[in-house]
C-alpha positions as CSV (number, residue, x, y, z in Angstrom):
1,X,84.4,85.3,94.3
2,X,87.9,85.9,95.9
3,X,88.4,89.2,97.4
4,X,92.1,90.6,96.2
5,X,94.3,91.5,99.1
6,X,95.2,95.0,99.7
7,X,98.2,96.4,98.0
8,X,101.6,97.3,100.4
9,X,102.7,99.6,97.8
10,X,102.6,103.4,98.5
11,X,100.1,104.9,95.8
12,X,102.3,107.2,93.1
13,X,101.8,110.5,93.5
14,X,103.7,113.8,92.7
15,X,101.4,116.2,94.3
16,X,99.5,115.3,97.7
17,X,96.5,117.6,99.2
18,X,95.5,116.5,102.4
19,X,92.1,118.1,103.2
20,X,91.7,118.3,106.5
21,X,89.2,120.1,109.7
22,X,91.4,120.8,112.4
23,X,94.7,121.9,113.0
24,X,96.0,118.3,114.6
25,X,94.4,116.0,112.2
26,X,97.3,115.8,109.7
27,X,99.4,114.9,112.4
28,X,97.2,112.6,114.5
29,X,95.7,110.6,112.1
30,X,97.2,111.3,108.6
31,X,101.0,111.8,109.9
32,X,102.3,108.5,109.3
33,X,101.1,108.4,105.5
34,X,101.8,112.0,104.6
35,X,105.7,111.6,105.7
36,X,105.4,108.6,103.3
37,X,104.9,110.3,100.8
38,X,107.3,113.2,101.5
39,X,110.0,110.6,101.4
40,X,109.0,109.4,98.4
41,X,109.8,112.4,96.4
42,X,106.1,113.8,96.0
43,X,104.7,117.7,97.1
44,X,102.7,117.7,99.8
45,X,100.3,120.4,100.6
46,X,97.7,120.6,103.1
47,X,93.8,122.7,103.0
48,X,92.6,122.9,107.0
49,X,89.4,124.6,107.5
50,X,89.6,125.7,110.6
51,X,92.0,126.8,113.4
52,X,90.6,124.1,115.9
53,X,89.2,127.2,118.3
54,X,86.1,124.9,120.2
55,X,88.6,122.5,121.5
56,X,88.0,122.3,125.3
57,X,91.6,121.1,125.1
58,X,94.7,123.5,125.7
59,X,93.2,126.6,127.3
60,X,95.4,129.5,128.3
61,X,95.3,133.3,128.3
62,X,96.6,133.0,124.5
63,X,94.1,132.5,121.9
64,X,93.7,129.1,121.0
65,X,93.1,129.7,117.7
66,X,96.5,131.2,117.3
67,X,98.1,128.5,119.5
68,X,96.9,126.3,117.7
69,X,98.2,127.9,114.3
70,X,101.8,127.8,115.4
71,X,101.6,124.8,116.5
72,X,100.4,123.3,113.1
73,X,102.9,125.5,111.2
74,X,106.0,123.3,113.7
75,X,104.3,119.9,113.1
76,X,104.2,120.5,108.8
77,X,107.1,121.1,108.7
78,X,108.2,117.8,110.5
79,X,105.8,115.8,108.5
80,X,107.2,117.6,105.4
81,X,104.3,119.3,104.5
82,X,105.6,122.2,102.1
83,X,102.4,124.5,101.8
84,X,99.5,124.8,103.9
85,X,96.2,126.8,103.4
86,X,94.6,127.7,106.9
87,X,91.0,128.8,106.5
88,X,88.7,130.3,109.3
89,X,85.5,128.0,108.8
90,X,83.7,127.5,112.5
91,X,85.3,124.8,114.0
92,X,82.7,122.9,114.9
93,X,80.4,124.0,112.0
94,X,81.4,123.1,109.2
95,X,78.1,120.9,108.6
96,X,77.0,124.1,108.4
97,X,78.6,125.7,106.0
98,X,77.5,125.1,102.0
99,X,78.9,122.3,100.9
100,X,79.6,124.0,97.6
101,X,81.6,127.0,99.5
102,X,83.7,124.2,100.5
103,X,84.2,122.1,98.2
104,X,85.1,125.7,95.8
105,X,87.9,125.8,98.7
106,X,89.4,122.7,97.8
107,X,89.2,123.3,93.8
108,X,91.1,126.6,94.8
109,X,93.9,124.7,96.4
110,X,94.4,121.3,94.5
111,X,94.6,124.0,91.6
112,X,97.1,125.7,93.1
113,X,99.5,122.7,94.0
114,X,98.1,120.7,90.6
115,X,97.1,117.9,93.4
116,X,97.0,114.8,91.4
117,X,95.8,112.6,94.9
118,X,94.3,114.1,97.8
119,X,94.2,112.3,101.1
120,X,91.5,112.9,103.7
121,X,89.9,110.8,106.3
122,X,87.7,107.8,105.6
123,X,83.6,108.6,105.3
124,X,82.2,108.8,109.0
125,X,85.4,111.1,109.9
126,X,87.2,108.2,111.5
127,X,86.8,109.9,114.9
128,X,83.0,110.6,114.7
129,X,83.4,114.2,114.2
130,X,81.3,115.8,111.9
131,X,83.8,118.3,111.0
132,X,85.8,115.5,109.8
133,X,83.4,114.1,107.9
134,X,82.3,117.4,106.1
135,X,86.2,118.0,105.1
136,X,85.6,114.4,103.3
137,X,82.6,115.2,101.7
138,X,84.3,118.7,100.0
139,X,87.3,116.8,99.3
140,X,85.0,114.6,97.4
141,X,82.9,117.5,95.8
142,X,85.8,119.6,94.9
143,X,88.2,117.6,93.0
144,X,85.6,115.9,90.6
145,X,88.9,115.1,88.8
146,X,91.2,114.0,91.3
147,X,91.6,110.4,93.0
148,X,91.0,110.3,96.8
149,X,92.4,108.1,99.2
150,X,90.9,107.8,102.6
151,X,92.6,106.9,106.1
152,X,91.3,104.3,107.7
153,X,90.9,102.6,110.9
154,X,90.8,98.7,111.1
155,X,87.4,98.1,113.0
156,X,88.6,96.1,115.5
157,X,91.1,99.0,116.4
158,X,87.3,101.7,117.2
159,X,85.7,99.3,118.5
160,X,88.3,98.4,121.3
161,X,88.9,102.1,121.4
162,X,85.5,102.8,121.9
163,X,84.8,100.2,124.6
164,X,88.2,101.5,126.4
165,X,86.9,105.3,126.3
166,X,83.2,105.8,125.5
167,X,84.2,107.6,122.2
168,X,82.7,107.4,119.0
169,X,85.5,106.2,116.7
170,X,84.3,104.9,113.1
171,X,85.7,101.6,111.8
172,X,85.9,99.8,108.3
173,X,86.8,95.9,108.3
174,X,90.3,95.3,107.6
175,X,89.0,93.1,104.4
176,X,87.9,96.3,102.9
177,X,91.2,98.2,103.1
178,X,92.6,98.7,99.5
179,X,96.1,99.5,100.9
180,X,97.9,98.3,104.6
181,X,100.6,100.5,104.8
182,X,104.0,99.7,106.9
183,X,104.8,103.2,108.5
184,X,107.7,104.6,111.0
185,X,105.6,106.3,113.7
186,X,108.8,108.2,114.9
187,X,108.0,111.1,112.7
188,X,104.5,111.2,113.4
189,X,104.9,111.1,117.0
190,X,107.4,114.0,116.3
191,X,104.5,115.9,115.0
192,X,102.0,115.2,117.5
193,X,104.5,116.4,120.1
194,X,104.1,119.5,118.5
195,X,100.5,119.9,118.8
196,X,101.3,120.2,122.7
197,X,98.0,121.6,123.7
198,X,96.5,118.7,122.1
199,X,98.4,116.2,122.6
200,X,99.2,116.8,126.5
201,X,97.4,114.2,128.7
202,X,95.6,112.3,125.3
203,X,95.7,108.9,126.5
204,X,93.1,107.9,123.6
205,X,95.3,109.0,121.2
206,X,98.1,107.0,122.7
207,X,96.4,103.9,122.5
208,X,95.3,104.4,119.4
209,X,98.8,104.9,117.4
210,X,99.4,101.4,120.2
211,X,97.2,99.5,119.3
212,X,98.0,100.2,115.1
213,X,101.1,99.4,116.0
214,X,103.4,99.9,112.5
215,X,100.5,99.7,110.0
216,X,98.0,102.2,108.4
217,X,94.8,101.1,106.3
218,X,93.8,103.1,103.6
219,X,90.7,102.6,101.3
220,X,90.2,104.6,97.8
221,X,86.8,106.7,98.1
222,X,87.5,107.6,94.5
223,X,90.1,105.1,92.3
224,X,92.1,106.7,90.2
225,X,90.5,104.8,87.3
226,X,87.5,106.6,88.1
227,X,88.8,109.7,87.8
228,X,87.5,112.4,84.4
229,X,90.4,113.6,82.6
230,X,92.1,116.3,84.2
């Protein structure tokens, strides 16, 4: 059986939830898709669990947490991200939370901005990190009725990542990719900049957006032919 090629086509959307863990992660890993999207005319709103407090990243006198607020508030609005909702889940614990707390979060907030597509990062968190995975797993739980699409990262890209830097990154074949998206990365790495206590001295990061050079992969965790009736 032939495999169909993935699509180059943005998906349609008027109203785009990305559900994310950390203050960062809409910029570092979802900001080439999400501008995307802005520019093609649809809402997009954003649900981050926590204020990204644990990093061991970015220290000062200030509170992180609050650092790390402004900063995301700078780097939305480059992306042209209209709305976010910043919870104060434990960042670093949100395994630990109840799923069904969580995923009542996200029902709150595609509600609010009648999502009708929310993005999120691919199942294994992309990056490793458990947070990232247990913003997935909500996304999934809490819009029963919504189509998710995941971002991905080619394998090939984690595992050279991963023998570079010892990290943990999670990879999907290319072959599996339902969408390979051409993207601009100027706007993203406008956004990233703003994330400066992040993004300072992140020479895994750098090599990651290198070595994806213009293209994203994106896979459907659930189709919009799969969704109930809204």
């Amino acid at each position: 059986m032939s495999v169909a090629a993935p699509s180059d086509a943005l998906p349609g959307a008027s109203s785009v939830l990305a559900v994310c863990a950390h203050p960062d992660d809409e910029s570092f890993g979802l900001g080439a898709v999400l501008t995307r999207f802005a520019d093609s005319g649809a809402a997009v709103s954003m649900l981050c669990f926590t204020h990204g407090e644990a990093s061991t990243l970015g220290r000062s006198d200030r509170s992180l947490a609050e650092v790390r607020r402004e900063e995301l508030t700078e780097a939305a609005a480059v992306l042209g991200v209209g709305r976010i909702d910043l919870l104060d889940y434990p960042d670093g614990g949100l395994a630990d939370i109840p799923l069904a707390r969580l995923a009542r979060e996200v029902a709150a907030a595609a509600h609010a901005v009648d999502a009708d597509l929310l993005v999120v990062f691919d199942e294994g968190g992309v990056t490793g990190h458990p947070d990232h995975v247990r913003a997935t797993e909500a996304a999934l739980e809490g819009a029963a009725h919504t189509p998710v699409l995941a971002w991905s990262l080619p394998r090939e890209v984690a595992d050279e990542l991963n023998a570079e830097f010892a990290t943990g990154f999670v990879g999907r074949d290319v072959s599996g990719a339902d969408v390979r998206l051409k993207v601009d990365r100027a706007v993203q790495r406008r956004a990233v900049a703003c994330h400066a206590s992040q993004a300072n001295d992140n020479p895994v990061l750098d090599r990651r957006l290198e070595l994806l050079g213009d293209t994203e992969s994106l896979v459907w965790l659930r189709r919009p032919s799969e969704s109930s009736a809204r």
